[in-house]
Each structure stands twice: as C-alpha cells, then as structure tokens.
C-alpha positions in Angstrom: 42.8 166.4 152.5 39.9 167.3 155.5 36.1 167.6 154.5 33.8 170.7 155.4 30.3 170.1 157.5 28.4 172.8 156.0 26.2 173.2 159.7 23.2 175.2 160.5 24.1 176.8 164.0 20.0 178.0 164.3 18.2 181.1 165.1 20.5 182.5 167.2 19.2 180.1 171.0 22.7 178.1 171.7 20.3 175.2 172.4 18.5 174.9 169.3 21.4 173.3 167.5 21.0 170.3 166.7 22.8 167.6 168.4 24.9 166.5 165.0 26.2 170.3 164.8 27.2 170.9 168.2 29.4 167.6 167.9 31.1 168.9 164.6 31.7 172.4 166.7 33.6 170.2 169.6 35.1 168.4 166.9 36.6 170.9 164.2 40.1 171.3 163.7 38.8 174.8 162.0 35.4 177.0 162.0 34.6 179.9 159.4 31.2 181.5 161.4 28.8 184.1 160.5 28.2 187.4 162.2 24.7 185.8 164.2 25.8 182.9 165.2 25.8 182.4 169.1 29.3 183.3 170.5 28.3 180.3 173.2 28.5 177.3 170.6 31.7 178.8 169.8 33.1 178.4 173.3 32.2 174.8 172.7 35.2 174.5 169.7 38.6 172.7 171.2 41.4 175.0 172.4 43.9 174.8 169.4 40.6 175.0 166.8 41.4 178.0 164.4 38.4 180.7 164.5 37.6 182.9 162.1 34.9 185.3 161.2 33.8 185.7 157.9 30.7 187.9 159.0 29.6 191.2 157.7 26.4 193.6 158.2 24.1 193.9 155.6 25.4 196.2 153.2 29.2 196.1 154.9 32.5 195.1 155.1 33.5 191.9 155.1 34.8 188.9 152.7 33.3 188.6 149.8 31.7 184.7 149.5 34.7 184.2 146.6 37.0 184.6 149.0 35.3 182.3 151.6 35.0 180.0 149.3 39.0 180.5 148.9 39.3 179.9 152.8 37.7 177.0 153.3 39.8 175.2 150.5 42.7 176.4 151.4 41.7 175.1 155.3 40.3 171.8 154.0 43.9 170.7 152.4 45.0 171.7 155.8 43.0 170.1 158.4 40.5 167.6 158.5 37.6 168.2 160.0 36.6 172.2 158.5 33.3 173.7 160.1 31.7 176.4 158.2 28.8 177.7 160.6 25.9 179.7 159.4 23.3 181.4 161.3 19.9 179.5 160.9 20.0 177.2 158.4 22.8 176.9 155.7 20.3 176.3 152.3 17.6 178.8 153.6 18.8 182.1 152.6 22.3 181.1 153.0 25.4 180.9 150.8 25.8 176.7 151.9 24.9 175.0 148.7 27.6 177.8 146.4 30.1 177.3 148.9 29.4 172.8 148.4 29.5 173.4 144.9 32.6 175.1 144.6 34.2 172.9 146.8 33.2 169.8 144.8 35.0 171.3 141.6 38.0 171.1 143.7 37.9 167.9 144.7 37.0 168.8 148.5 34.4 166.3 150.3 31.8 168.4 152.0 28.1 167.5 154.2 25.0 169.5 154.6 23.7 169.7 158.3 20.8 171.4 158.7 19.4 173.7 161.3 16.8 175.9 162.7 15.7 178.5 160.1 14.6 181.9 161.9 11.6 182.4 159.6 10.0 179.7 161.5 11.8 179.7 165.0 11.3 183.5 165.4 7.7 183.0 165.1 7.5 180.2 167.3 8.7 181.7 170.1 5.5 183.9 170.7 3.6 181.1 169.0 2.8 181.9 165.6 2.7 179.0 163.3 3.4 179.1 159.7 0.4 176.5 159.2 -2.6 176.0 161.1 -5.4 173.3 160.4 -8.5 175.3 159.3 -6.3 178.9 158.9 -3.4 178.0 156.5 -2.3 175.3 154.3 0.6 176.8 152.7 3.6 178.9 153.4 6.3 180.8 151.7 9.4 181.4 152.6 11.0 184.7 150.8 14.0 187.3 150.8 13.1 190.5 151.1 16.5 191.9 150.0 17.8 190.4 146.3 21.7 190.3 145.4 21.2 193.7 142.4 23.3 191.8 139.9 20.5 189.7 138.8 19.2 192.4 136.8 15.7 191.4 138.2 13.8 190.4 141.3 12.6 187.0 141.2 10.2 187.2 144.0 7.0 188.9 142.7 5.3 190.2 146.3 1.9 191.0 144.2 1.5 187.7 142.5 2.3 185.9 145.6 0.2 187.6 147.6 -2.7 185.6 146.7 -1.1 182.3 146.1 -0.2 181.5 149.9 -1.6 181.7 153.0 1.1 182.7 155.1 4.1 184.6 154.1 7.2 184.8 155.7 10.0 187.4 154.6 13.9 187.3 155.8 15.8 190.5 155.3 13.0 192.2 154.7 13.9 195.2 157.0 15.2 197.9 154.3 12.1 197.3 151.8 9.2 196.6 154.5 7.0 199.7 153.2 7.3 198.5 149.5 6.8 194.9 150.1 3.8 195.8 152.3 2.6 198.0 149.0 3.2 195.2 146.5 1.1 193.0 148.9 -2.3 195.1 149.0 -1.9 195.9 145.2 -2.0 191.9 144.7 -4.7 191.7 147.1 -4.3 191.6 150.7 -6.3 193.5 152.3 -4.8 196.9 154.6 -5.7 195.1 157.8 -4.2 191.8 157.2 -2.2 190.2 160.5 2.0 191.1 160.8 4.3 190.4 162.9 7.9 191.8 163.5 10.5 189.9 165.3 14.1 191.8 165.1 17.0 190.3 166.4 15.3 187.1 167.4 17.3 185.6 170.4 19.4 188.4 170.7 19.7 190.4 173.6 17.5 193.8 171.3 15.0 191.5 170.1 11.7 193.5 170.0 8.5 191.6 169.2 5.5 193.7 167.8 2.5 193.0 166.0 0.6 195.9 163.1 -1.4 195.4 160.1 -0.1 195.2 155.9 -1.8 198.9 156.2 0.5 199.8 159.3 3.8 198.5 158.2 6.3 200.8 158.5 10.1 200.9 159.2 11.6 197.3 160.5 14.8 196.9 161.9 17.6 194.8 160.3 18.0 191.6 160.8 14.3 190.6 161.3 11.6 188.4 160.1 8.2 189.5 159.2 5.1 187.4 159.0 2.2 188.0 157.1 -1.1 186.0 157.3 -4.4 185.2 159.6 -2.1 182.6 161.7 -0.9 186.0 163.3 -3.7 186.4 165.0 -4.2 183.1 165.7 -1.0 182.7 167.4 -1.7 185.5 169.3 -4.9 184.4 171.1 -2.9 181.3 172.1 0.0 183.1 173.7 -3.0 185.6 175.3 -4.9 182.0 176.8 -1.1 181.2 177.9 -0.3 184.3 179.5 -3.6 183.7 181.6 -2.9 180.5 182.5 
C-alpha cells in the first residue's frame, strides 16, 4: 500500500514550487493534476509515471471530487509513491484536506505539501502586498464562487467589508459586479483601490487596475484585490519602472 503527497504545484510560474514538491513530481510512480497546473513540472515526472488529468473548467466537465477520491485509492494500493497536484495551494480553495480525509478512512497514508497560493502570488508580481506597515494589518482570503448545495453563502461580502483591510477574492470572476455591490453597501467607499489579475502566469494573463465603483466583468480564473495597498503597490512598481 503507497501513500499520497497532497502537493501544492503554485500559481501557475514552474519555479515557484517548492523544492519538496518538485522532488515528489520526479519521484511519483503516479500523478492526478489539475487543469492550471504548469504542463513544465509535469515533464519533470519519470518516463513510466502514470498521468492523469482530473481537471475541469469552472462550471464543466470533468470528474466529480468522489470519483477522484476513488482514483487515488484505488492508485495508492497500486503504487507507492501517488502525487495528487493542485494548482496553488492544496488547503487554500482546494479540495486537499476532503481528499486526506477520505483517504484516512481507508486506511491510505497521505502528507500535505504546501505551495504558493495565487491570491498572494498574483499580486506580487506587480507588487501589491496583502499587508503593508502603516496601510493594512489584516487580510482575507475569500471565494467568490460557493459550492450551491450549502443552501447558504458563508462569506458575507457586506459584513466583511469593514472588518479587514485588504481583501482578496479567488473565483470571483462570474459574481464581480455583486460582490463589488455587497462591498459599498457594507461600507467601502465607490473609489476604493482594485486590482484584476486573470490568468496569472499564463500566457492571457491581463493585469488591470479600477475602483469598487468601476468593477465590472472579470475573466475566469482570476484574483481580485480590494484595499489601499493597491495603490500602494502601484507607486512602488511606478518608482521601479523609473529606475
């Protein structure tokens, strides 16, 4: 019986995996990736390594998580090193810890390896922080989309809008209008800092900047920011540009 490594394969940058992570890709017998992870750490995996894609676009086809959670038992009591590789990080926004638990209830080892989350590697890369000494002490990290069978949305966008100083929304593309709405009824004001980052890393990534009051249609997947460090990041990368 093999054990899965749960691994965080990062924003989408082949090089900001972490060094743990890569290994396990050169190492698995077996790898079960999503739909944005690099297709360069996956020339990394061994010749005879089985590849398969378990990916789907929001809202499309693809396995449903019970049976990936099917897969990589039924792989783990076949080989023994089982790599299932998410995009970003595995516990932000991810399905890692569901898939750890069910393996646990049948009796299948597996590890967490982190990785780079794109709600705070996306920003980064054109210099916004999430947190700034003298702009913003807190952050929160939120999902803009919510699985419907809950019955309820568990992220309240006006009570929130208050609480934090920066907020920063994954698949937030389909609903950007109404979270922007929920926002300024909490009590952001209209011309309160965004930024847009789609397909961060990818070859159509488009960076932009607008206002809470200006937030219109976003393209999936991106990763919206809202907050002063916005505009703070962006007279950095201004004094850089000059430099």
């Amino acid at each position: 019986m093999g054990k899965v490594f749960i691994v965080g394969a990062g924003p989408g940058d082949p090089e900001l995996i972490t060094v743990k992570g890569l290994r396990l890709i050169e190492r698995a017998d077996a790898i079960l990736y999503d739909r944005l992870v690099p297709k360069a750490l996956l020339s990394r995996a061994k010749p005879q390594a089985v590849l398969i894609y378990v990916g789907k676009k929001p809202g499309g086809e693809g396995p449903s998580q019970s049976e990936i959670n099917e897969m990589l038992y039924d792989l783990a009591l076949r080989h023994d090193v089982v790599v299932r590789l998410h995009g970003g990080d595995p516990l932000v926004f991810g399905r890692g810890f569901e898939e750890c638990e069910y393996l646990a209830s049948r009796g299948i080892s597996c590890e967490f390896v982190p990785g780079v989350t794109s709600g705070l590697a996306a920003p980064a890369k054109y210099y916004i922080p999430p947190v700034a000494r003298g702009t913003a002490s807190s952050v929160a990290l939120v999902t803009g989309r919510e699985d419907p069978s809950k019955g309820k949305r568990q992220v309240d966008f006006k009570k929130l809008a208050t609480a934090v100083d920066t907020i920063v929304i994954y698949m937030g593309a389909s609903s950007a209008r109404e979270i922007a709405m929920e926002l300024m009824e909490g009590g952001l004001p209209p011309d309160t800092p965004v930024a847009v980052v789609e397909s961060a890393f990818f070859d159509e990534e488009r960076f932009y900047t607008t206002t809470l009051g200006g937030l219109g249609a976003v393209r999936n997947p991106a990763v919206i920011v809202v907050g002063k460090t916005v505009e703070r990041g962006l007279r950095l990368r201004e004094a850089l540009c000059r430099l």
